[in-house]
C-alpha positions as CSV (number, residue, x, y, z in Angstrom):
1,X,20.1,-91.3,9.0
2,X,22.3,-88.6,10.0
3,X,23.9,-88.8,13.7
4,X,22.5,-85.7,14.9
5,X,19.1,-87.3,15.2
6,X,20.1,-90.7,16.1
7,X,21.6,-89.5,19.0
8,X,18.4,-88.1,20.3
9,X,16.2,-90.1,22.6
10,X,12.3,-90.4,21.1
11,X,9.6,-87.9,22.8
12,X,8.3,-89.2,26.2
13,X,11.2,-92.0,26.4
14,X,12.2,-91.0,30.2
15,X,9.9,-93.9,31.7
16,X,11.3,-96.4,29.4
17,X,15.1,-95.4,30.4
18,X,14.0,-94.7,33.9
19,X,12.8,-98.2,33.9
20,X,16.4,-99.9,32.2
21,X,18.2,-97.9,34.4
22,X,16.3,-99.5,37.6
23,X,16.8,-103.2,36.0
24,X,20.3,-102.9,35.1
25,X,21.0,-101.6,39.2
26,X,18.4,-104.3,40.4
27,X,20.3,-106.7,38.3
28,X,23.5,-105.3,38.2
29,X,23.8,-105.5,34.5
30,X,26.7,-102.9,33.3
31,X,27.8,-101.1,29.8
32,X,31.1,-100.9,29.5
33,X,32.1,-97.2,29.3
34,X,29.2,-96.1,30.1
35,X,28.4,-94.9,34.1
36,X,24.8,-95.5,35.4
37,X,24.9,-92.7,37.9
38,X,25.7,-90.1,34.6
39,X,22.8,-91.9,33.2
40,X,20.6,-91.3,36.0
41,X,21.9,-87.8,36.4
42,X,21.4,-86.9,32.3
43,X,17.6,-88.2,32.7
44,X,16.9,-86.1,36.0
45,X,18.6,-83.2,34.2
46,X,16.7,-84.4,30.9
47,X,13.3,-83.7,33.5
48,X,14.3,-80.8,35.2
49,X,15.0,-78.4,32.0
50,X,11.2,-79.9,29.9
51,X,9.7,-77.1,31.3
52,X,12.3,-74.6,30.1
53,X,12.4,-76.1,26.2
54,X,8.4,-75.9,26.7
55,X,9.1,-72.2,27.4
56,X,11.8,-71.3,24.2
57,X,9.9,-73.2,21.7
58,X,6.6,-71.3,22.5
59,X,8.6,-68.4,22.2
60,X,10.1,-69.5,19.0
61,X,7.2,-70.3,18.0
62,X,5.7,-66.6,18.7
63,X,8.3,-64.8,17.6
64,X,8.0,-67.0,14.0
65,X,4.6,-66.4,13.4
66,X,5.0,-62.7,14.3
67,X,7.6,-62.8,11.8
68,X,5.6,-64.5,9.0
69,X,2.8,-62.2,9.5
70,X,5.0,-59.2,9.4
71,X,6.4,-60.6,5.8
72,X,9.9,-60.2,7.9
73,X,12.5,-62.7,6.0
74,X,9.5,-65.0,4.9
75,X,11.6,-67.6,3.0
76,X,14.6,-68.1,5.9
77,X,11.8,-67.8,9.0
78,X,9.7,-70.2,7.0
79,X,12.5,-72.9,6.6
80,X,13.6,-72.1,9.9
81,X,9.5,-72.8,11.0
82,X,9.8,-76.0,9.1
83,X,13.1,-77.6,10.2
84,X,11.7,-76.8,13.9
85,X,8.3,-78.4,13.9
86,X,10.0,-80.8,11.8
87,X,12.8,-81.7,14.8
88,X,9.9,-81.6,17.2
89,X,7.5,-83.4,15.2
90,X,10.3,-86.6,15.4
91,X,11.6,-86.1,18.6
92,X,9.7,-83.7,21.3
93,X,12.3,-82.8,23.9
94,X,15.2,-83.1,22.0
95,X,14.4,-80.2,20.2
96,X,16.1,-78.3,23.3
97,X,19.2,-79.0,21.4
98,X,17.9,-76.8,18.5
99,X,19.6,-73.5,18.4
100,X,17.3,-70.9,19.6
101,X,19.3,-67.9,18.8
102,X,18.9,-68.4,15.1
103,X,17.8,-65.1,13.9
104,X,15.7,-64.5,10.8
105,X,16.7,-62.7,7.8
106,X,16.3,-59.0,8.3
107,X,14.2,-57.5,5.7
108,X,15.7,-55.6,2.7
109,X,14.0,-52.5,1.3
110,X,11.6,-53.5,-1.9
């Protein structure tokens, strides 16, 4: 498994971490390295921007069908389609880490 997706949290995880992170203060259980207020901070932060990745990914998701339709760059916006529901399809929010500003291929005179 590469890093880059083991390092991403499953989709709709927040309540499970929110959870750990109340038992480990309750219980004051501690990770070395690790701080539990940047762990509560990355989770609010983590809740805050969802409605922001919901935003850019219907966008993406707009602008790659238009796109397809349009026969613009078929093969790279179709690989770019599939690595994206592909991300999402594993791991829901993370996708935010995806690189939005991937443009497709522009088209080429036949």
């Amino acid at each position: 498994m590469p890093i880059e997706r083991s390092c991403r949290t499953r989709t709709n995880a927040e309540s499970y971490v929110r959870k750990v992170d109340d038992l480990c203060s309750e219980y004051g259980v501690t990770v070395p390295g690790v701080s539990a207020d940047g762990t509560s901070h990355d989770l609010n932060l983590t809740v805050q921007l969802r409605p922001f990745v919901e935003i850019f990914e219907s966008g993406l998701r707009l602008a790659t069908d238009t796109s397809l339709e349009a026969g613009v760059g078929d093969a790279a916006v179709a690989a770019h389609q599939a690595d994206s529901e592909s991300t999402a399809a594993t791991n829901g929010a993370a996708a935010a880490s995806h690189p939005a500003t991937t443009a497709p291929a522009t088209a080429t005179s036949k």
